[in-house]
Residue, then its C-alpha position, 0 to 999 in steps of 0.5 A: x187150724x186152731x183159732x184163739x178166743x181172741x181169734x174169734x172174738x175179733x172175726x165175730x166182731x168184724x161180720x157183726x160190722x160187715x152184717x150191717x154194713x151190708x145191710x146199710x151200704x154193702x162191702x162188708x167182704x172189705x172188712x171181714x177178709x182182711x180180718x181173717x188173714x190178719x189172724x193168720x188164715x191163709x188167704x185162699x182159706x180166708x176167701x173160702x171161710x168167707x165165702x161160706x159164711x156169708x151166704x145166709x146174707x144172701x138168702x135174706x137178701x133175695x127173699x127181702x126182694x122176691x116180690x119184684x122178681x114176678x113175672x121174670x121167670x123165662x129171664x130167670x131160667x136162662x140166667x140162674x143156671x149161668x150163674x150157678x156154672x160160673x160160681x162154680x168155676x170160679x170156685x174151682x179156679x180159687x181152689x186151683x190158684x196157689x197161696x202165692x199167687x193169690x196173695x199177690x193178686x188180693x191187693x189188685x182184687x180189693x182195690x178193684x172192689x173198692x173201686x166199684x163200691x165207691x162208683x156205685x152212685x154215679x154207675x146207678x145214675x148214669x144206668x138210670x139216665x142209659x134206661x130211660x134214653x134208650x127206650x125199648x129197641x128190641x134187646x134180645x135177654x140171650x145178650x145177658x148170658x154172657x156177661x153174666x157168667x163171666x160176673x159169676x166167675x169173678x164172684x165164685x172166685x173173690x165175690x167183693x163188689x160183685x152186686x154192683x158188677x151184676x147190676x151194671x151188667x144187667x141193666x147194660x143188656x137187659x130192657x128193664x126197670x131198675x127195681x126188677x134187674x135189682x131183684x135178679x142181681x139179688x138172686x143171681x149173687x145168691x146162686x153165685x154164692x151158695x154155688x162156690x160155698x157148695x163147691x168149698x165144702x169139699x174142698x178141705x179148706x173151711x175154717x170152721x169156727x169162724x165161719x160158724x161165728x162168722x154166720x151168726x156175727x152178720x146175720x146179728x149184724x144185718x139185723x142191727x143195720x137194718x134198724x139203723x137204716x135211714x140214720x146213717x147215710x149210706x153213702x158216709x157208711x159206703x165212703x168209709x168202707x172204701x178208704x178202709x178197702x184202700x188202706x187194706x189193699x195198699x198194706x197187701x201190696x206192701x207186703 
């Protein structure tokens, strides 16, 4: 499809936005989705385009945490290729779900994330207090495999609030630091990610000139979020993307 230069300008300023969002807070998709359909790309394309856009997001994520993934390699081989199957069904999934169908399920999806995005203290406190009653009583890694390729699922198929969805999934069945399991969710979310953005290069369906703009608006956007990280609470930033989230997902439902 062919984009305007307003176009563009408006899908570069929103991934500036959801770069550094993401890097103060997370739940940039929130802001660069509706952005992409609101200048006419059909929403199954928007969800692709974005997908693909953002994975050099990803990959600066998890080298930002690769230290704290020492020591985790057994963990790592069993869980990686999971998530590398489950972005790529629900990838496939995507590209085999009707526009019609997939408009209607947007709204139910965005809210969803908003949701997540907006528990994500109170689910960290209470995984926190969950690690430390629990103690170690012999959980076996191989209980991990299945939650989190159906996590990987959702993420090759919508993405938005998949971080926190892998975290609790994580810290639920595996024995571990919160720090560590930060780092493999990291790690998981950029295989999940680069898995489906793989699988839609194929697809026909990537809006090119904005996700080109797209990549260069959220990595500019992470770096100036980064610089602006213990200035701005994450959480005032965190609320906001959620009552943006809100209002976005109730104007889908409307229409």
């Amino acid at each position: 499809m062919t984009l305007s230069l307003l176009d563009l300008a408006l899908i570069t300023l929103a991934a500036l936005l959801a770069g550094a969002v993401n890097a103060l807070a997370g739940g940039g998709t929130l802001i660069t989705f509706p952005m992409l359909t609101a200048v006419g790309v059909p929403a199954v394309a928007a969800n692709i385009t974005n997908t693909v856009a953002l994975c050099p997001g990803y990959f600066g994520g998890t080298l930002a945490q690769a230290k704290d993934l020492a020591g985790q390699r057994a963990r790592l081989l069993l869980l990686v290729p999971l998530g590398i199957l489950g972005g790529l069904v629900g990838g496939w999934l995507l590209t085999h779900t009707g526009e019609k169908i997939f408009r209607m399920l947007v709204p139910w999806l965005i809210f969803m994330a908003s949701g997540l995005l907006a528990a994500q203290d109170p689910l960290r406190r209470w995984l926190i207090k969950h690690a430390e009653a629990r103690g170690h009583d012999g959980i076996q890694e191989s209980w991990a495999a299945a939650p989190v390729f159906f996590a990987a699922i959702y993420g090759g198929y919508f993405g938005a609030g998949l971080g926190v969805i892998m975290l609790a999934t994580l810290s639920l069945t595996l024995d571990d630091t919160l720090v560590r399991l930060n780092a493999v969710k990291q790690m998981l979310a950029f295989v999940i990610n680069v898995a489906s953005a793989t699988y839609f290069l194929f697809s026909g369906q990537v809006v090119w000139p904005a996700a080109l703009v797209m990549a260069i608006g959220a990595l500019a956007g992470g770096v100036f979020g980064g610089r602006l990280a213990g200035r701005i609470r994450p959480a005032t930033l965190r609320y906001a993307v959620v009552a943006i989230g809100v209002v976005v997902g109730a104007v889908y439902l409307v229409r």
